[in-house]
C-alpha positions as CSV (number, residue, x, y, z in Angstrom):
1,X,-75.9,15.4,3.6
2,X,-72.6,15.2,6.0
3,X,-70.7,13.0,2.8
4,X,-70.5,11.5,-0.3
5,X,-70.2,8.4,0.5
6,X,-70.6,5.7,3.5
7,X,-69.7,1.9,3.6
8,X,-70.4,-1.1,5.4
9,X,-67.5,-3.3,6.3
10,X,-68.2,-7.3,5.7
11,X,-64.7,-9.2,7.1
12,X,-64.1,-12.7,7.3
13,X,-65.9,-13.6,4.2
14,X,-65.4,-17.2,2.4
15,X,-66.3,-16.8,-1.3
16,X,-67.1,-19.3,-4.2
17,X,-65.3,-17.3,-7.2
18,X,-68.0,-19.0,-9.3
19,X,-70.1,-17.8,-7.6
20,X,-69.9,-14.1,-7.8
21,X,-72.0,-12.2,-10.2
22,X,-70.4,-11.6,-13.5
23,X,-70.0,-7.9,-13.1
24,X,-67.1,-8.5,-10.0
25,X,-65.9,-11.2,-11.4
26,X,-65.0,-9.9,-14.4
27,X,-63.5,-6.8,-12.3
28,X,-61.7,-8.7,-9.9
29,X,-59.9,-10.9,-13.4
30,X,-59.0,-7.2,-14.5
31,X,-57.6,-6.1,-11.0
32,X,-53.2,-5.7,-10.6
33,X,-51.8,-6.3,-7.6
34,X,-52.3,-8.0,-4.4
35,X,-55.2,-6.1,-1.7
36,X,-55.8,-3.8,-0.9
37,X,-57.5,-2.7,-4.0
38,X,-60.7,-1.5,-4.9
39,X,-63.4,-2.7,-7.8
40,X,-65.8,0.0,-8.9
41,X,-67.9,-2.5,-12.0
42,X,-68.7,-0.2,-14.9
43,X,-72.0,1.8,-14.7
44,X,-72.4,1.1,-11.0
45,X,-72.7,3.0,-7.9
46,X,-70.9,0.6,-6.0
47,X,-66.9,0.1,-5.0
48,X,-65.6,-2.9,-3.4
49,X,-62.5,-2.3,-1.6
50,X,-60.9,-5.6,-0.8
51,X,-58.9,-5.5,2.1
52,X,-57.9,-9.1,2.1
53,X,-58.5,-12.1,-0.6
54,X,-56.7,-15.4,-0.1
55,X,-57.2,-18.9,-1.1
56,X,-58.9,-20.9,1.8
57,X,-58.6,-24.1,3.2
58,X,-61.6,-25.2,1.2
59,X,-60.5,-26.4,-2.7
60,X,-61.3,-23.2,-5.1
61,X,-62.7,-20.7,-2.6
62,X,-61.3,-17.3,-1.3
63,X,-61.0,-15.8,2.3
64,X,-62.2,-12.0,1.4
65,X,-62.7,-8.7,3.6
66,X,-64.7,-6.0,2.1
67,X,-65.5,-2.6,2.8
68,X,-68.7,-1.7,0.2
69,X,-69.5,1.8,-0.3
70,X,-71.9,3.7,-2.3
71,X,-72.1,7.2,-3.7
72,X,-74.5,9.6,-2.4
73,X,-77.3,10.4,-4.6
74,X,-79.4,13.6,-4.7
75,X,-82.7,12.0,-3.3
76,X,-85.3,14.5,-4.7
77,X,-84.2,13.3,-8.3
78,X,-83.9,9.2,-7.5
79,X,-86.9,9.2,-5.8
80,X,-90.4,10.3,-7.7
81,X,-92.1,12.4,-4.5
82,X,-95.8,11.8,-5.4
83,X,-95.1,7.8,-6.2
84,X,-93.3,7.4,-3.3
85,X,-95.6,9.7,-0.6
86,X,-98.9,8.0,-2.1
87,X,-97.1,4.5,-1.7
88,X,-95.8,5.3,1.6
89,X,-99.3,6.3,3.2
90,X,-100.9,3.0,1.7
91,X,-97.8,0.7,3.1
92,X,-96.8,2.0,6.0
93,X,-97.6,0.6,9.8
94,X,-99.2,3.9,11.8
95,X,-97.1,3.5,14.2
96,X,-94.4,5.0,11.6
97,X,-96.3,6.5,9.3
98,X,-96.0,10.0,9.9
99,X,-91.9,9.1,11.0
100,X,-89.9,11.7,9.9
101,X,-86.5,9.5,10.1
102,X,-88.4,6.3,9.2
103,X,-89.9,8.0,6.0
104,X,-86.5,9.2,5.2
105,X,-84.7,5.7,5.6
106,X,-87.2,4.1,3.7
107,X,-86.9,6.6,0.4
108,X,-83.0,6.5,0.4
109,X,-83.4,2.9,0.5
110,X,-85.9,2.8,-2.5
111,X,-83.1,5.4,-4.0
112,X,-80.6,3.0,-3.6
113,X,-82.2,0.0,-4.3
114,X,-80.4,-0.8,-7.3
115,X,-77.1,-0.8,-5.7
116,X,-78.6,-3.2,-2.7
117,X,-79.0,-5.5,-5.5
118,X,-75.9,-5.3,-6.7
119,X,-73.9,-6.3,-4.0
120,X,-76.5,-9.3,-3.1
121,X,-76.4,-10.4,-6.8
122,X,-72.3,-10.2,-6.7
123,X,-71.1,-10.6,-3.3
124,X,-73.5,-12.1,-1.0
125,X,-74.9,-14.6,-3.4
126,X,-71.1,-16.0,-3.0
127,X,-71.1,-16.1,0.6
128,X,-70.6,-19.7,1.5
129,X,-70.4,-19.3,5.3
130,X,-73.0,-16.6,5.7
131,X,-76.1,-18.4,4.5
132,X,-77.8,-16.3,6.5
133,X,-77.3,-13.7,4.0
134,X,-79.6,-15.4,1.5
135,X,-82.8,-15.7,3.9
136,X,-85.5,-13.2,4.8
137,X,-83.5,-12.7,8.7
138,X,-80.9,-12.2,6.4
139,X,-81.5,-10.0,4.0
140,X,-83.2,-7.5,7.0
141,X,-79.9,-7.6,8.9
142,X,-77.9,-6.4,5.4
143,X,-81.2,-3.6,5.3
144,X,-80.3,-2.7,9.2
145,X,-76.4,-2.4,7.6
146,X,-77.1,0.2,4.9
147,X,-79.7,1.7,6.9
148,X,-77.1,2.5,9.3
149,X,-74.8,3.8,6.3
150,X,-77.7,6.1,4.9
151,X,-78.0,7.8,8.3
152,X,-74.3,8.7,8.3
153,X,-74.4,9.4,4.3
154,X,-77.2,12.1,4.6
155,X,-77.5,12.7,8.3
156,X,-80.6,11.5,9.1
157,X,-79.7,11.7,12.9
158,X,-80.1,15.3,12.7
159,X,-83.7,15.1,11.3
160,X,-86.4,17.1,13.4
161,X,-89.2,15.3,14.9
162,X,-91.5,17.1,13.6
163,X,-94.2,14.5,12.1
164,X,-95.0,14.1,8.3
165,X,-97.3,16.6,6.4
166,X,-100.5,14.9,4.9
167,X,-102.8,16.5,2.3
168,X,-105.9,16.2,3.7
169,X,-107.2,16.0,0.2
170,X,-105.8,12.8,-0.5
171,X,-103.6,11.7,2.0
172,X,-100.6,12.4,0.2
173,X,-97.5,12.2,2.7
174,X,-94.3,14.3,2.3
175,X,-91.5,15.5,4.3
176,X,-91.8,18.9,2.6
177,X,-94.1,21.8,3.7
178,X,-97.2,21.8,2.2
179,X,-99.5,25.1,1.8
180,X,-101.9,25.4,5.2
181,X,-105.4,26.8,5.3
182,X,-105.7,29.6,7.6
183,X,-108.4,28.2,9.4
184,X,-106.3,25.2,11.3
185,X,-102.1,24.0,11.1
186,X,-103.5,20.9,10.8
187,X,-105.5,21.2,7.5
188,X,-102.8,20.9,4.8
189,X,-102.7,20.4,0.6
190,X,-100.6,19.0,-1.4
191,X,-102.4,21.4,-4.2
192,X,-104.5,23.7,-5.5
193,X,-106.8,20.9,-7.1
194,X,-106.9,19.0,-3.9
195,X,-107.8,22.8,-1.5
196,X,-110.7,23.1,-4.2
197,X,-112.0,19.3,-3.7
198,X,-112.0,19.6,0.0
199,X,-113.7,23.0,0.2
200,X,-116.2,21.8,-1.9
201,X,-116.5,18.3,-0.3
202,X,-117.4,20.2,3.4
203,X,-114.9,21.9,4.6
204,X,-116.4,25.4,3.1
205,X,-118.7,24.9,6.2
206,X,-115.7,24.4,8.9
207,X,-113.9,27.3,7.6
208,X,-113.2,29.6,10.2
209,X,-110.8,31.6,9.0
210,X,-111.8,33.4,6.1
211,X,-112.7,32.5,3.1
């Protein structure tokens, strides 16, 4: 991880205060003071620094400039490995299935997919002039936006190409070693259950390394 945190700046934003999910509204009632300022909404991952909020030229709606930022999480913990390796292998495309980087994008985005949420149910919802926002282009462009702030949050740049490791038990992708039979690098297991299953399901008669 190179940080603790990363944002993604959205500027020249026209907001329907009504609009806004409860939990920045009732933040932004709280706030003192004109912007900058920031909003972090209670039991949330998720501060909104306002850089600029004034009334625009339409009745009851705000010009706003936001910088959104989340907290780094510890990955391992938000993300259940064996749910999310046995999902992967069933959803992914095979052209980036065994993706280092792409794996890795995809399981900080499941990590943080409660603070995506958040700032489509409070600040994007609200978006009057970017209706584009609210469509399925839309919502892949804001995905492309915190993609881009996952790589700088836990430096996916400086991932290795090295592709996935896949139990060859039951196809169980990870991005962490798995134990190798001495017979081949490519014959890998996620555990001892699934060595036993595949030695006993043929591979007892491949082995040529050893028993």
């Amino acid at each position: 991880m190179s940080d603790n945190t990363s944002s993604a700046w959205f500027p020249g934003l026209v907001i329907d205060p009504k609009l806004l999910g409860s939990d920045l509204r009732l933040s932004l009632l709280k706030r003192q003071g004109p912007p900058p300022f920031s909003v972090t909404p209670p039991q949330c991952n998720v501060t909104y620094r306002f850089m600029a909020l004034e009334p625009s030229d339409y009745e009851k709606m705000y010009n706003a400039s936001v910088l959104v930022t989340f907290g780094c999480k510890d990955l391992e913990q938000a993300v259940d490995a064996r749910t999310f390796g046995e999902q992967w292998a069933a959803d992914a495309t095979n052209e980036q299935r065994l993706d280092r980087r792409v794996y890795a994008y995809n399981k900080a985005q499941r990590a943080h997919r409660e603070d995506l949420e958040h700032v489509g149910g409070n600040l994007t919802c609200a978006t009057l002039n970017r209706p584009e926002y609210l469509t399925e282009a839309g919502i892949d462009t804001l995905t492309k936006k915190f993609t881009d702030m996952y790589t700088g949050m836990y430096g996916f740049d400086a991932l290795s190409d090295k592709p996935l490791a896949v139990c060859v038990g039951c196809n169980f992708h990870s991005d962490k070693p798995m134990k190798r039979c001495p017979c081949s690098s490519a014959v890998v297991y996620c555990s001892r259950r699934c060595q036993k299953a595949h030695w006993n399901a043929g591979h007892r008669a491949e082995h040529v390394g050893g028993d």
